[in-house]
N, C-alpha and C positions, 0 to 999 in steps of 0.2 A: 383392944381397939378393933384388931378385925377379924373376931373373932368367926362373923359368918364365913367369910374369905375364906380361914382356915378348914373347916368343915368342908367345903367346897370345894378344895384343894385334896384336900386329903383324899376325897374318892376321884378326882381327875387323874393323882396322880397314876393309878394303880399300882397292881400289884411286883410292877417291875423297877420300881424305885424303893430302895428300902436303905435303911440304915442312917447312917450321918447323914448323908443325901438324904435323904427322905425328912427327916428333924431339920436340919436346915431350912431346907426349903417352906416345911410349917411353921417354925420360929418365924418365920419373914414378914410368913403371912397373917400372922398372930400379930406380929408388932404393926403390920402395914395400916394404911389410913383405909378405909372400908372403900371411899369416895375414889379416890385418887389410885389405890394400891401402891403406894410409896411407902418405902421404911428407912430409915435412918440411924436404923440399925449397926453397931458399930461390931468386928469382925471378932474382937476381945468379950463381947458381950454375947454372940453365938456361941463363939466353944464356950464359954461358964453354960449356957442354957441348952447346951446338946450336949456338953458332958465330955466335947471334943480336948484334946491336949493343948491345941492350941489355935492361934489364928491359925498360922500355914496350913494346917489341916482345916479349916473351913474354908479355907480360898481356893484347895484341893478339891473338896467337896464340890465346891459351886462350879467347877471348870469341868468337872463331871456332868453336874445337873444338863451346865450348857449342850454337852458334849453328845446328848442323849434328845434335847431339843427345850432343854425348861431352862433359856436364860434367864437367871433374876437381874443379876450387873446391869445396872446404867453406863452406859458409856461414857467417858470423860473427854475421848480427842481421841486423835489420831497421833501415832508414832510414826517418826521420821520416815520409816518402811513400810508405812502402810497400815500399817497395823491395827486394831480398836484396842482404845486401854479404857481400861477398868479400872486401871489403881494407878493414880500420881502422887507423890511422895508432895504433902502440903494440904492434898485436897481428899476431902470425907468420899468414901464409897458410899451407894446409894444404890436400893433395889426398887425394883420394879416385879411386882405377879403379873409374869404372866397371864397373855388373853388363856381360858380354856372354856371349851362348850361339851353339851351337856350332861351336865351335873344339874341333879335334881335332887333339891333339899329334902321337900315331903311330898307326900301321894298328893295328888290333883284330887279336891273336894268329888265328893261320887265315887271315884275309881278304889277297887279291891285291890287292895297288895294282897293277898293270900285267896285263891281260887276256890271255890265254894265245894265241897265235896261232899 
């Protein structure tokens, strides 16, 4: 599904995201809607597709990704304290890709990637 997304992501995120975080966050963007960047993605269905142990360790993950400035989590409500939740017990987690700028797919018609020598 969104698969350009993912491509586009991949070099946004750079070189300082790697690992589970890094696979997460392309999973998301793999499964997200191209239009929308919505995924629906369920947390059992990332660790099988990152290879992760388990959910808690994708939930781990993603509270990283946030933590560094790449929220995916939709918000669900607010906790009695204030709080933003992400996860209420009954109700599906939901991502969202982040906005990122730019990422450029392919060379602009005309212009030389490789410098004439």
């Amino acid at each position: 599904m969104g698969y350009h997304l993912r491509r586009q992501l991949r070099e946004a995120l750079g070189p300082n995201i790697t690992g589970l975080q890094r696979a997460v966050a392309l999973e998301i963007a793999d499964d997200a809607n191209e239009d929308t960047r919505r995924s629906w993605v369920t947390l059992e269905d990332l660790a099988r597709w990152t290879g992760a142990k388990d959910a808690v360790v994708v939930r781990n993950a993603l509270k990283r990704l946030a933590a560094v400035g790449w929220e995916f989590r939709v918000p669900i409500g607010q906790g009695k304290d204030g709080r933003i939740l992400y996860a209420v017990p009954g109700v599906r987690m939901t991502f969202t890709v982040p906005p990122f700028e730019g990422v450029a797919t392919a060379t602009p018609k005309g212009s030389h990637r490789y410098p004439k020598g």
